[in-house]
C-alpha positions as CSV (number, residue, x, y, z in Angstrom):
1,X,-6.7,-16.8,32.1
2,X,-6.3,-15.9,28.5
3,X,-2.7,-15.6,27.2
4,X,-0.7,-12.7,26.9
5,X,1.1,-12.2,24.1
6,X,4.1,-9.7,24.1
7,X,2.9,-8.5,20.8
8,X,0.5,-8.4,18.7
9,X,0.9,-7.6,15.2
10,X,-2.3,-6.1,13.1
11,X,-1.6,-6.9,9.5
12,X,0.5,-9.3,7.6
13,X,2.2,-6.7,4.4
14,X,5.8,-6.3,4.1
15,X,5.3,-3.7,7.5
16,X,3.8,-6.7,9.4
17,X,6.0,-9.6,8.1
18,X,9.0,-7.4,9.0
19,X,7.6,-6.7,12.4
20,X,7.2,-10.4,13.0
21,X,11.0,-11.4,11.4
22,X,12.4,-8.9,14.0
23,X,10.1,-9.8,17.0
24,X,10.9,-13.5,16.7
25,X,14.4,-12.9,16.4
26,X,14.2,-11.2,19.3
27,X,12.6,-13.8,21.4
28,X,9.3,-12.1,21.7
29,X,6.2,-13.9,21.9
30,X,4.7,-12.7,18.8
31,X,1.1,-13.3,17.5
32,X,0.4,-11.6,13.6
33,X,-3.2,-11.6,12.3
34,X,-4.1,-11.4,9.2
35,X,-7.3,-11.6,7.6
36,X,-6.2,-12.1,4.3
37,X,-3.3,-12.4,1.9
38,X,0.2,-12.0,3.6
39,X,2.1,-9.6,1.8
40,X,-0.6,-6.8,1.6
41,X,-0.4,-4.8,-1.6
42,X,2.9,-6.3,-2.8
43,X,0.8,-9.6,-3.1
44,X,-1.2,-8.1,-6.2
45,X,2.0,-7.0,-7.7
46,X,3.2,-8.9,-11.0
47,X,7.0,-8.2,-10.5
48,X,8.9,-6.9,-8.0
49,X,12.8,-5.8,-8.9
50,X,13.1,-3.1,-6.2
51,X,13.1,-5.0,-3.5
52,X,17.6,-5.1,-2.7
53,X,18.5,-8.8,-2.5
54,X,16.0,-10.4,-4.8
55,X,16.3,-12.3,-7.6
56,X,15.1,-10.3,-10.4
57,X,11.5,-11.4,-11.9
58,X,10.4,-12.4,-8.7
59,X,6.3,-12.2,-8.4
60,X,5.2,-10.0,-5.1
61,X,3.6,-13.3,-4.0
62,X,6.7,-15.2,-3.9
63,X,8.1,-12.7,-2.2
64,X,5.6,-12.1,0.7
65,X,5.7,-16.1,1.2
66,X,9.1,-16.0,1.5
67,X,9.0,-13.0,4.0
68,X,6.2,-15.1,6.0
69,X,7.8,-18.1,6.0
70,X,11.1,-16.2,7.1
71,X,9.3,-15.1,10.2
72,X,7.5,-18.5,10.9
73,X,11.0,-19.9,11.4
74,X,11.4,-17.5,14.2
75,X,8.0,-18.6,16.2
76,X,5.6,-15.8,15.2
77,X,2.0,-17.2,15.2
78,X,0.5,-16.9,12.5
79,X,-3.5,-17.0,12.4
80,X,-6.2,-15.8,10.0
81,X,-8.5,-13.4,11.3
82,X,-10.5,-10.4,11.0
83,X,-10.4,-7.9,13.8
84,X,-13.4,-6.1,14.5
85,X,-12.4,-4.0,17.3
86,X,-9.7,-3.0,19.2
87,X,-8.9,-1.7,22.9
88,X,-5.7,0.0,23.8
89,X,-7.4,1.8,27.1
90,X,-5.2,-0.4,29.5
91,X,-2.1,-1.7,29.9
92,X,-2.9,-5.2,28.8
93,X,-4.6,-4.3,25.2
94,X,-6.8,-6.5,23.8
95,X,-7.7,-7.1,20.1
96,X,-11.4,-8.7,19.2
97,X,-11.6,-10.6,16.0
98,X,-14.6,-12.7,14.4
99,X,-13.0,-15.7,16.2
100,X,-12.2,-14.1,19.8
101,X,-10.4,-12.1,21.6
102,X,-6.3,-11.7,21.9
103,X,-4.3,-10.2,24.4
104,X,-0.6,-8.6,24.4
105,X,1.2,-5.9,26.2
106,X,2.1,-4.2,23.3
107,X,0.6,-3.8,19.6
108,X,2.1,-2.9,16.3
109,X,-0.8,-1.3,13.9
110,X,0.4,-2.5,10.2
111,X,-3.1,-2.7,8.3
112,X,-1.7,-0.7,5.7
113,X,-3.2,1.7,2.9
114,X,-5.1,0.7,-0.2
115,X,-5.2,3.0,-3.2
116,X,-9.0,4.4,-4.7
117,X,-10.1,2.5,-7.3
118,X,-11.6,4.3,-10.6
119,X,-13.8,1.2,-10.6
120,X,-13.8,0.6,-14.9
121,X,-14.2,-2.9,-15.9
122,X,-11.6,-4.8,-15.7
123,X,-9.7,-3.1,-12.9
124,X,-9.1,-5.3,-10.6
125,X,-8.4,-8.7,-12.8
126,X,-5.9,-6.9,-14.4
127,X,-3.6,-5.2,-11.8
128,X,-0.4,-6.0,-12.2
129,X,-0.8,-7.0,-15.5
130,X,-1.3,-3.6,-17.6
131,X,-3.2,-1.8,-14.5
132,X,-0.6,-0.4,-11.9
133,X,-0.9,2.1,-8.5
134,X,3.0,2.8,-8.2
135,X,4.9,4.3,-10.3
136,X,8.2,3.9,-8.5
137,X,7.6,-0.3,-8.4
138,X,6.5,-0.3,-12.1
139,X,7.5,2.1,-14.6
140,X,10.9,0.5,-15.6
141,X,8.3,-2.2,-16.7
142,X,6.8,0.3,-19.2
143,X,10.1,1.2,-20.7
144,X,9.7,3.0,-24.7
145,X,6.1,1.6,-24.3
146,X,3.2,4.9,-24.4
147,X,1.5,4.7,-20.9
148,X,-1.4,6.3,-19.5
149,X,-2.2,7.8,-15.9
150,X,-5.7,8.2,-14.2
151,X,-6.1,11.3,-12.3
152,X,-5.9,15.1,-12.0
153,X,-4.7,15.4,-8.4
154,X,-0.5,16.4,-7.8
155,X,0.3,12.8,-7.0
156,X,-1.0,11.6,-10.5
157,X,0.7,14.8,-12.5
158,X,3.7,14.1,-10.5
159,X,3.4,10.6,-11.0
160,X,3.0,11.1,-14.7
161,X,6.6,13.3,-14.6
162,X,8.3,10.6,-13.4
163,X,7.1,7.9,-16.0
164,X,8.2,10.0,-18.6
165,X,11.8,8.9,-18.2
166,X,10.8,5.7,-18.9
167,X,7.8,5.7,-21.0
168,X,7.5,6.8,-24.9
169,X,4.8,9.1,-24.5
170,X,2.5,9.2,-21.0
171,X,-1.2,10.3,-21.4
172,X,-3.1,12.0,-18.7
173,X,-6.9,11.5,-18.6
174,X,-9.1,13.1,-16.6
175,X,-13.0,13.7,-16.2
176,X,-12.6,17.6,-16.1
177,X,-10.6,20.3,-17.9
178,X,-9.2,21.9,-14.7
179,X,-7.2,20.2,-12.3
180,X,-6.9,19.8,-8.7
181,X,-2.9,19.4,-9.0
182,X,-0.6,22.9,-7.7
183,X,-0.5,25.1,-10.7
184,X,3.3,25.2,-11.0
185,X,2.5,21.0,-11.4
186,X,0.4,22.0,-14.2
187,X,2.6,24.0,-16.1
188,X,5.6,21.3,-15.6
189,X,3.4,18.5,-17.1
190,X,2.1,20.4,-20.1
191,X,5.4,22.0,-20.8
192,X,6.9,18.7,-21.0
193,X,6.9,17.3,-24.7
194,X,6.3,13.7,-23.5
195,X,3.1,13.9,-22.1
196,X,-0.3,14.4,-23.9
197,X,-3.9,15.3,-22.4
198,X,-7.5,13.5,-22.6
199,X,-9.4,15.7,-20.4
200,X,-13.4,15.5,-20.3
201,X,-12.6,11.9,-20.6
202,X,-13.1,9.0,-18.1
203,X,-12.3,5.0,-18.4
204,X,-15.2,2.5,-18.5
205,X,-13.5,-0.8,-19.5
206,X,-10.1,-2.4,-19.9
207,X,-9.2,-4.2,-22.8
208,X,-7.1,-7.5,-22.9
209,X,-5.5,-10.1,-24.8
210,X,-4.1,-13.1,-23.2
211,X,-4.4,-11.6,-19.6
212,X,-2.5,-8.5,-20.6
213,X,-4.1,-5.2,-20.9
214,X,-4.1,-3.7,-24.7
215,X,-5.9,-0.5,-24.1
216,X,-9.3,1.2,-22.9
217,X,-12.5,1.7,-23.6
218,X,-13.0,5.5,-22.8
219,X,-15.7,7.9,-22.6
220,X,-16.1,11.8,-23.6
221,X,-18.4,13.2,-20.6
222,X,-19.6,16.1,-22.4
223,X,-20.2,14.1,-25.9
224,X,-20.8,10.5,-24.3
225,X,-18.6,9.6,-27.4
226,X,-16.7,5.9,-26.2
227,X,-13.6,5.3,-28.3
228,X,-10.6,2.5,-27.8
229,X,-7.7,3.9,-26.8
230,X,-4.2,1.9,-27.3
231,X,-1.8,1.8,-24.6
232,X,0.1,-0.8,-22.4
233,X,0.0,0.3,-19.2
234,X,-2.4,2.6,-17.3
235,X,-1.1,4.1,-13.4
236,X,-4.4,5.0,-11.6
237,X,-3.0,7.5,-9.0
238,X,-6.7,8.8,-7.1
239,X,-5.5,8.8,-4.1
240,X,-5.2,6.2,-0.9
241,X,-6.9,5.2,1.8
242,X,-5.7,4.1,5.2
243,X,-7.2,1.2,6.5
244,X,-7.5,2.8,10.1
245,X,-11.4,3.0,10.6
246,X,-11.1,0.6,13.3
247,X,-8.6,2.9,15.0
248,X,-10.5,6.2,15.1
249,X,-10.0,7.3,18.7
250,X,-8.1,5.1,20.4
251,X,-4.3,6.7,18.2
252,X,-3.5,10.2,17.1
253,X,-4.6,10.5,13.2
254,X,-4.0,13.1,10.6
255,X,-6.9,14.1,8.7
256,X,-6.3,11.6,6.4
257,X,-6.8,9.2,9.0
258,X,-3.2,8.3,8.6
259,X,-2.0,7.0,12.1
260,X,1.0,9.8,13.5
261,X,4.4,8.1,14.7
262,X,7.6,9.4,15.8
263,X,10.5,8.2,14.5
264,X,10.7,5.4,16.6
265,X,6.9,4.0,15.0
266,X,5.8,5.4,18.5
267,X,1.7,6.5,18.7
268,X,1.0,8.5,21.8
269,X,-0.5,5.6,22.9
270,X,2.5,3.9,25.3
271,X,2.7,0.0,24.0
272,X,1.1,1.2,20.8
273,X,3.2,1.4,17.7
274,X,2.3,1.5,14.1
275,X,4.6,0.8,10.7
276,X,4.0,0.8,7.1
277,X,1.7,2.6,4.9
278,X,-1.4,3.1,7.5
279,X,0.9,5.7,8.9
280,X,1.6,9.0,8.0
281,X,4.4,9.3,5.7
282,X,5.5,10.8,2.1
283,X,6.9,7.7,0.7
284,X,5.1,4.1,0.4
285,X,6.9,1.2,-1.3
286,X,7.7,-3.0,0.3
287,X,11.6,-1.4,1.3
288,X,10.3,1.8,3.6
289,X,7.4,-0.7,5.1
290,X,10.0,-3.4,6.1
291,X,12.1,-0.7,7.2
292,X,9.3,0.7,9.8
293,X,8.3,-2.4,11.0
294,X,11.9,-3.6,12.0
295,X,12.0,0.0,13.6
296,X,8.9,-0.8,15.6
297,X,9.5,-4.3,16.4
298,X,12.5,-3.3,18.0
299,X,10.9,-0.5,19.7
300,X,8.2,-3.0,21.6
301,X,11.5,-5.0,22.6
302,X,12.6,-1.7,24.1
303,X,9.6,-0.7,25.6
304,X,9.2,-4.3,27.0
305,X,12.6,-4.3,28.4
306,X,11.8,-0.7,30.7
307,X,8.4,-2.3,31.7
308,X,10.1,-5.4,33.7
């Protein structure tokens, strides 16, 4: 007979590696799959200095080995894998990966979201060093430094607000001349003396020296003009996506396909819980994520208890 896990954790970011610290501590037997880096998002991240209890300058990869080895301490199995379906039908769920099949009585869902990707050149070698997709972890980096930010949406105009406290002057570049931000966002941004428009405009390429981005190559739609433009720091803010495919009918999902939870990480699935950023909440950053899985670990303790 296969073994039975008490949980299962689905995703090693800081939602899962919480999840597993609190699980093992509390003498669950506790499997976490991953199929790639531990740490999730906060993995690609250059520096983290948010994160209460750090030492400053720490690199998000030291810090998700630290939170993985933290929970390895307390007995959560670790494994790489990559799950390619799931059923939580019964009372005994079982998770199917490209190496087998794992069983638990309860599951915590912490795959997490990934932000849209303009997809210029240079994108992805760069993030986290000149190319960020949070404002909140990155803009004191950016401090009296001119900035840009990707997008026309609110998140990206309100994005933008917030950098200006930081930045010396934040420029917003969009493909069109209208945008799909609130009007009363609209106003704010081009009332506010710090921030500048290039609209018709889109990014092709990313320009660097040393590994550090130095500006970017950018392209009039209407005129197909490309000109470099000189900044240190461009914030792409297009939106995210929840990586929940795998999940579509078997939890309650907004349209977003963010997973819903109650305050307790609770789907209306019983045994079924999910932390982090694939669910559906307004803030996303490594302290919130912890915070949920903690919550939800806890929860399958609970949950385990009334079972017996």
């Amino acid at each position: 007979m296969s073994h039975i896990y008490e949980t299962i954790i689905l995703g090693g970011g800081p939602a899962g590696l919480s999840a597993a610290l609190y699980a093992g501590r509390g003498k669950l037997d506790t499997l976490l799959i991953e199929k790639a880096t531990y740490g999730g998002q906060v993995a690609t991240t250059y520096e983290v200095d948010n994160y209460p209890g750090t030492d400053l300058g720490i690199t998000g990869p030291e810090l998700s080995d630290k939170m993985r080895k933290q929970a390895e301490h307390f007995n959560t199995k670790f494994i790489k894998e990559d799950i390619i379906s799931v059923d939580f039908s019964d009372k005994i769920k079982k998770i199917v990966t490209n190496k087998g099949e794992h069983l638990a009585k309860t599951v915590i869902i912490a795959t997490g979201a990934q932000p849209k990707m303009v997809g210029f050149k240079g994108e992805i070698e760069l993030r986290g060093r000149g190319v960020s997709y949070c404002a909140t972890c990155d803009a004191d980096f950016y401090t009296d430094l001119p900035i840009a930010v990707i997008g026309g949406g609110d998140s990206a105009l309100q994005e933008a607000l917030y950098l200006t406290k930081f930045a010396s002057k934040v420029t917003i570049i969009h493909r069109r001349q209208g945008f799909r931000a609130a009007q009363y966002l609209v106003d704010k941004t081009k009332a506010n003396p710090k921030i500048e428009f290039l609209l018709d405009t889109v990014v092709e390429e990313a320009m660097e020296e040393n590994g550090l981005l130095t500006g970017l190559k950018v392209k009039n739609v209407i005129t197909e003009e490309v000109s470099d433009f000189v900044t240190d720091g461009v914030f792409v803010f297009v939106g995210y996506e929840p990586i929940s495919e795998i999940f579509k009918g078997m939890v309650n999902m907004n349209a977003f396909g963010e997973i819903i939870t109650d305050v307790y990480m609770k789907t209306d699935v019983p045994g079924v819980f999910a932390a982090g950023d694939i669910r559906e909440t307004t803030i996303r950053q490594v302290i919130t994520a912890a915070a949920d899985g903690a919550v939800a670990a806890i929860s399958c303790e609970k949950y385990l208890e009334e079972m017996e």
